[in-house]
N, C-alpha and C positions, 0 to 999 in steps of 0.2 A: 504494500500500500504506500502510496506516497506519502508526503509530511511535507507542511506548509514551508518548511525550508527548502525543500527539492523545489517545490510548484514553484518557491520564487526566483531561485538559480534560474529555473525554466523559460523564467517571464522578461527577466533581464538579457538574458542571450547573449554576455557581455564577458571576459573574466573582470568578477570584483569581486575581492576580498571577503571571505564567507564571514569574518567578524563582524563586518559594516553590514550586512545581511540578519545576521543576529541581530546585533541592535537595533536595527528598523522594525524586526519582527518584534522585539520586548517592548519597544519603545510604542506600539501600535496595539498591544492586551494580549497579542497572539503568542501560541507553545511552538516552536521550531519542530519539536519531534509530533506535533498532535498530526492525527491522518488530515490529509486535506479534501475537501466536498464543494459542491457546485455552489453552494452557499457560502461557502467561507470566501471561493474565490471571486464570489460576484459583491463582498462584501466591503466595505467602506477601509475595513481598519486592514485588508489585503491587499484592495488598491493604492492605499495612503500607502502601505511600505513599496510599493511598486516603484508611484510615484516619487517618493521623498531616495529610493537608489538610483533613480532617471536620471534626478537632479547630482545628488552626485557623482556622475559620470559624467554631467556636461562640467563641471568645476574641476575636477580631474585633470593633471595632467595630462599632456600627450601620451601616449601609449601605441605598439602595436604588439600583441602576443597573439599567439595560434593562429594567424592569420586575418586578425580582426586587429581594426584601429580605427578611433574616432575622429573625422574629420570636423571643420569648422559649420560646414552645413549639415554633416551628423548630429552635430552639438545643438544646432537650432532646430532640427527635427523632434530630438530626446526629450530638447526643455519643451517644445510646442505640445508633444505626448504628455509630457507630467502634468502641465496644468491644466491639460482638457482631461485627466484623470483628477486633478482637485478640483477643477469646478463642478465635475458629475458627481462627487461626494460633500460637496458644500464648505469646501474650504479654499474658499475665493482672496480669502488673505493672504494665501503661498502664493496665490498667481503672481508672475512678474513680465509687466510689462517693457514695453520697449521704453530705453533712457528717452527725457524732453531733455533739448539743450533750449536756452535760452538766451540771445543775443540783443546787444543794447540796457535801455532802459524799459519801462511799464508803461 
């Protein structure tokens, strides 16, 4: 049977560090070793760690291992994914928009 730590290895499809994986999962209510269900993975506190690894892989240094490596438009595709994963679980506060510069005076 799987365990919500496998399902989220799964979900990232990336190598990252299985401790920052843990901690997503603790830091979000969820058991690493519990089996994992259509429920759990459609649930808010599964997507939020999905999303909150997204995000650290766009912050991430550069990398390439096993033949995978994040380019600068992987990086805006990743973040684009994580926050349309937090605004479908109601947390529109992660979201990050694009920088305003502001030029001049008011």
């Amino acid at each position: 049977m799987r365990t919500v730590l496998q399902a989220l290895k799964d979900e990232i499809d990336y190598p990252f560090p299985e401790g920052k994986l843990l901690n997503r999962i603790i830091i979000r209510g969820l058991e690493p070793d519990d089996p994992v269900t259509e429920q759990m993975l459609l649930g808010k506190a599964f997507l939020g760690a999905k999303a909150d690894c997204l995000v650290e892989l766009v912050f991430a240094p550069n990398f390439s291992e096993a033949d995978k490596s994040i380019s600068l438009p992987d990086r805006d595709s990743i973040l684009r994914m994580a926050n349309s994963i937090y605004v479908s679980i109601g947390e529109t506060d992660k979201v990050q928009g694009d920088p305003t510069v502001y030029v001049g005076e008011d």
